[in-house]
C-alpha positions as CSV (number, residue, x, y, z in Angstrom):
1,X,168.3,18.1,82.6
2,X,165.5,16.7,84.8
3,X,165.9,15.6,88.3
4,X,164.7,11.9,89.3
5,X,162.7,11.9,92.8
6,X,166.2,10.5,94.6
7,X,168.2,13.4,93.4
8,X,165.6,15.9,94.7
9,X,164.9,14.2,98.1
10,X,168.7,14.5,98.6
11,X,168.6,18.0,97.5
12,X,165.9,18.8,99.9
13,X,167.4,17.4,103.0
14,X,170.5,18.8,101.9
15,X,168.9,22.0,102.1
16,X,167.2,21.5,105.2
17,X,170.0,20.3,106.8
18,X,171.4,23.9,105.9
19,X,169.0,25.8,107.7
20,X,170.0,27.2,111.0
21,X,168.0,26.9,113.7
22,X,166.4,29.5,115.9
23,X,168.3,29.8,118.8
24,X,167.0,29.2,122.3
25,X,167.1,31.1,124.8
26,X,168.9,29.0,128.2
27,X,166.1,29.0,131.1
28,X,167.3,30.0,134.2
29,X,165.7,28.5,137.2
30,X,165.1,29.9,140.6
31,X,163.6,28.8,144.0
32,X,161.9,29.7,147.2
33,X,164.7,29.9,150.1
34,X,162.3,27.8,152.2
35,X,162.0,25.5,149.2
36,X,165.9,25.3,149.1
37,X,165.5,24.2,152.6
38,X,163.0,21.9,152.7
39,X,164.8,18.6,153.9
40,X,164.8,20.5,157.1
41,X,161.2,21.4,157.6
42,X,158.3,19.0,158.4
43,X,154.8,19.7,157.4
44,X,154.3,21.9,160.5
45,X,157.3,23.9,160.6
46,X,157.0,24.3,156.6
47,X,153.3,25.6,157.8
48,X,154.6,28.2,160.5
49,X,157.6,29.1,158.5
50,X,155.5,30.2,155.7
51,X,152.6,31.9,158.1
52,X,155.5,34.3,159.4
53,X,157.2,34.7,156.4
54,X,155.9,34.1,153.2
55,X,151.8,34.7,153.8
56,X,151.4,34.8,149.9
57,X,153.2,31.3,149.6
58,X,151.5,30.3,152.7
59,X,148.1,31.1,151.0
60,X,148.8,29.4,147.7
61,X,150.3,25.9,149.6
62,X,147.6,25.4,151.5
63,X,144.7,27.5,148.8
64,X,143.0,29.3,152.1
65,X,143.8,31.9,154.2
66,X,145.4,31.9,157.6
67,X,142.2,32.4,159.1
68,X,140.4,29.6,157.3
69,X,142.7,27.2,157.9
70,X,142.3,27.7,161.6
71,X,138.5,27.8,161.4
72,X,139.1,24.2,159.8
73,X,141.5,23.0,162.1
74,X,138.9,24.4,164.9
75,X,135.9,22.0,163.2
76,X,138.0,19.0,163.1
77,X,139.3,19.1,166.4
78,X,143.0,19.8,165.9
79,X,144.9,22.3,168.2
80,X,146.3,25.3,166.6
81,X,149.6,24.6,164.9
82,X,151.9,26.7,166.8
């Protein structure tokens, strides 16, 4: 008995249907406490929170050092951020 191509699609999806599926693993997410906080903070308390803190964050927001930041803020003009 031979299959016409109908039958055999059907088959096949059938079959695929069948198949379970790797299960996924859930992802868990996490945060920062002064990222859970930020509605509070404005750009310079965000700065000097992080400076005190977190100097690893602080380095990676801003992609400088403490030190170069102030050199910059020095060549623009700005006061030191407190």
């Amino acid at each position: 008995m031979y299959l016409n191509d109908t039958e055999l699609i059907c088959i096949a999806v059938a079959f695929g249907l069948n198949q379970k599926k790797p299960k996924q693993n859930k992802r868990t997410r996490w945060m920062k406490e002064w990222y859970k906080q930020r509605a509070q903070y404005s750009h310079e308390k965000l700065l000097n929170c992080l400076r005190m803190t977190e100097p690893d964050d602080y380095r990676n927001f801003l992609r400088m050092d403490a030190t170069s930041y102030e050199n910059l803020l020095k060549v623009r003009g700005i006061t030191k951020i407190v």
